[in-house]
C-alpha positions in Angstrom: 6.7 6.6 -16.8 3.1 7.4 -17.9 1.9 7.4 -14.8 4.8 10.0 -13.7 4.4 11.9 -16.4 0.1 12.0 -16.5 -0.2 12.4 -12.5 2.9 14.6 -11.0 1.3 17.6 -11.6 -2.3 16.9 -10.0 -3.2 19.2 -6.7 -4.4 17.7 -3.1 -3.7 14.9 -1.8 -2.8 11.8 -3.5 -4.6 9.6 -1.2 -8.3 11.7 -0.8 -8.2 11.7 -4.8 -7.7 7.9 -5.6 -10.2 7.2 -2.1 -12.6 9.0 -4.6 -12.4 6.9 -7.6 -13.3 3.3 -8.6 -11.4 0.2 -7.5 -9.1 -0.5 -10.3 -5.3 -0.8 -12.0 -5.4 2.7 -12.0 -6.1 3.6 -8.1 -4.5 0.4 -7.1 -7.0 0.1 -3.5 -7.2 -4.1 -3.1 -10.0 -3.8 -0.3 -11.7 -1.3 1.3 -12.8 -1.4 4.7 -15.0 0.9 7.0 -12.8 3.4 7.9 -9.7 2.8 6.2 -7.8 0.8 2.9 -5.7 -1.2 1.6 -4.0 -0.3 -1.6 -0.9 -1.1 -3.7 2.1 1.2 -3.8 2.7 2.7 -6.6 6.7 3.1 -6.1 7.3 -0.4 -4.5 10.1 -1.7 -2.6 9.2 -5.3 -3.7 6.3 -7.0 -5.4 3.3 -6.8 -3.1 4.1 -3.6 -1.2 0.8 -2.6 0.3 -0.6 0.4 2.6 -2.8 0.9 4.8 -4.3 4.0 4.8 -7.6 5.8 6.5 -10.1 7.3 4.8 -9.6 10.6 7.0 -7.2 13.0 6.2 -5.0 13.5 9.1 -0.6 13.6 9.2 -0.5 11.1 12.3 -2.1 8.3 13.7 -2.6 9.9 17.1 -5.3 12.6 15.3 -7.1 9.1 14.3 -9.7 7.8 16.7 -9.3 4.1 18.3 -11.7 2.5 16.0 -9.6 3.7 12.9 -6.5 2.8 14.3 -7.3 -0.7 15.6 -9.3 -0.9 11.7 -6.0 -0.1 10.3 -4.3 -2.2 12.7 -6.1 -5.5 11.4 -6.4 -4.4 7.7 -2.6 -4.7 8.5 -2.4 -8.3 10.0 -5.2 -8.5 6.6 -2.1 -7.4 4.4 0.2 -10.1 5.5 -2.0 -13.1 5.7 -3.1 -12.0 1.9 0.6 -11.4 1.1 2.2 -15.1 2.5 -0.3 -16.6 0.4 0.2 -14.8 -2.8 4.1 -14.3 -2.8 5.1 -16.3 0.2 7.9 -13.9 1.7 10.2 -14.9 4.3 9.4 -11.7 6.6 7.8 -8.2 6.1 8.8 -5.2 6.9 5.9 -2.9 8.2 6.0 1.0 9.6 4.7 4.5 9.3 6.9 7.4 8.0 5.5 10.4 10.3 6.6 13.2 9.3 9.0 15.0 6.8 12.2 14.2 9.0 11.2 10.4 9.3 11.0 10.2 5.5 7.4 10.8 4.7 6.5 10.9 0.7 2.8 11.9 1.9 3.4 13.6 4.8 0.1 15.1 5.5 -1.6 11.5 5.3 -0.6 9.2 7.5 -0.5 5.7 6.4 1.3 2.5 7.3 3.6 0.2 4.3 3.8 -3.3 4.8 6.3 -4.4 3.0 7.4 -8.3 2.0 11.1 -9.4 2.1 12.6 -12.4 0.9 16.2 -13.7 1.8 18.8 -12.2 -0.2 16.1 -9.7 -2.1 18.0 -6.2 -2.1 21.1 -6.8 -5.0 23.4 -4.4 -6.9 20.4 -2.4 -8.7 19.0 -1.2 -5.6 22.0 -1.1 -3.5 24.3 0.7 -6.0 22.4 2.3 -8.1 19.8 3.1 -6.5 16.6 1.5 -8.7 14.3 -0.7 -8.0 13.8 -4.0 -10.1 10.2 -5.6 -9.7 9.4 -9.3 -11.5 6.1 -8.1 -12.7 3.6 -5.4 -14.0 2.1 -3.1 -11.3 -1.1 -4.2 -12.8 -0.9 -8.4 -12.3 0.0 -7.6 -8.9 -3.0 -5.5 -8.4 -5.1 -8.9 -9.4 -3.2 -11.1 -7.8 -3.5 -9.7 -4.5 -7.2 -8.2 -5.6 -8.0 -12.1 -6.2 -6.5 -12.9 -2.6 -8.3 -10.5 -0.9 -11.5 -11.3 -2.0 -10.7 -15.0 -0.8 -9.6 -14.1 2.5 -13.2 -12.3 3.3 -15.0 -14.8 1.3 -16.4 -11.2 -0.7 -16.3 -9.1 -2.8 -12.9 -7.0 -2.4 -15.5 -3.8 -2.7 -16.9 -1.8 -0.1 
C-alpha cells in the first residue's frame, strides 16, 4: 500500500524513471543487460513475475532495432532458466501487452512479462474475487532471484 500510495502520483514513465535509479528493493531491476532489463513486477501474477524491458522508450517492439529485440529475446530465455531454478514452476506464461486494447498497464513502453505457473495455482481469491495472494514479500523475491541471476552469469547482477 506504501508503494501505491508514495508513487501513483509521479509523472513520465514508470520504466525510464526506475532505469535511472540504483539496483535495489525499491526499483526491483534483477540484471541489467546492454540494451535492455530484467526487473520484478511490481503487481505480480505469481511469485517471480519478471519483465523484460529495453532501455529505449518506444510502445512496440517493431520501433526496437534487431539487436534490442534478440537482447530482449535472450534476457527472456535468461528469465526462465533463473526462474526454474529458484521456484521451480511447472510452465510459464510469457507475452507482450501492445497496446491499450490488448491490455497494456504501460502502454507507451513496450515490455515483455514472463510469468511462472504452477499446476493448480489460480484459486478462489483470484478467480472470485479478483486479488492476488503471493507466499512472500516483494522484497525476498527480489534477492532470491537477484542471488540467481548473478549465478547464472557467474557476475555481478550489475551493469
Amino acid at each position: 500500500m506504501s508503494y501505491i500510495e508514495n508513487h501513483s502520483k509521479e509523472e513520465g514513465c514508470v520504466f525510464c524513471r526506475l532505469q535511472a535509479m540504483e539496483d535495489s528493493p525499491e526499483n526491483l531491476i534483477v540484471f541489467r543487460g546492454q540494451r535492455a532489463y530484467v526487473i520484478l513486477n511490481r503487481y505480480p501474477y505469481t511469485s517471480g513475475h519478471l519483465m523484460v524491458v529495453p532501455y529505449v522508450h518506444v510502445s512496440t517492439l517493431e520501433d526496437l532495432d534487431a539487436p534490442t529485440r534478440a537482447e530482449m529475446m535472450e534476457l527472456t530465455t535468461q528469465s526462465m532458466r533463473v526462474l526454474r531454478r529458484v521456484y521451480r514452476p511447472h510452465a510459464f506464461n510469457i507475452g507482450a501487452n501492445i497496446g491499450e486494447a490488448a491490455g497494456a498497464g504501460v502502454k507507451e513502453h513496450v515490455h515483455i512479462h514472463i510469468v511462472p505457473r504452477w499446476v493448480g495455482d489460480t484459486n478462489f481469491m483470484s478467480t472470485l474475487g479478483e486479488t492476488r495472494v503471493l507466499p512472500e514479500a516483494l522484497e525476498d523475491t527480489f534477492r532470491k532471484v537477484r542471488q540467481a541471476w548473478e549465478q547464472e552469469n557467474g557476475q555481478s547482477a550489475k551493469r
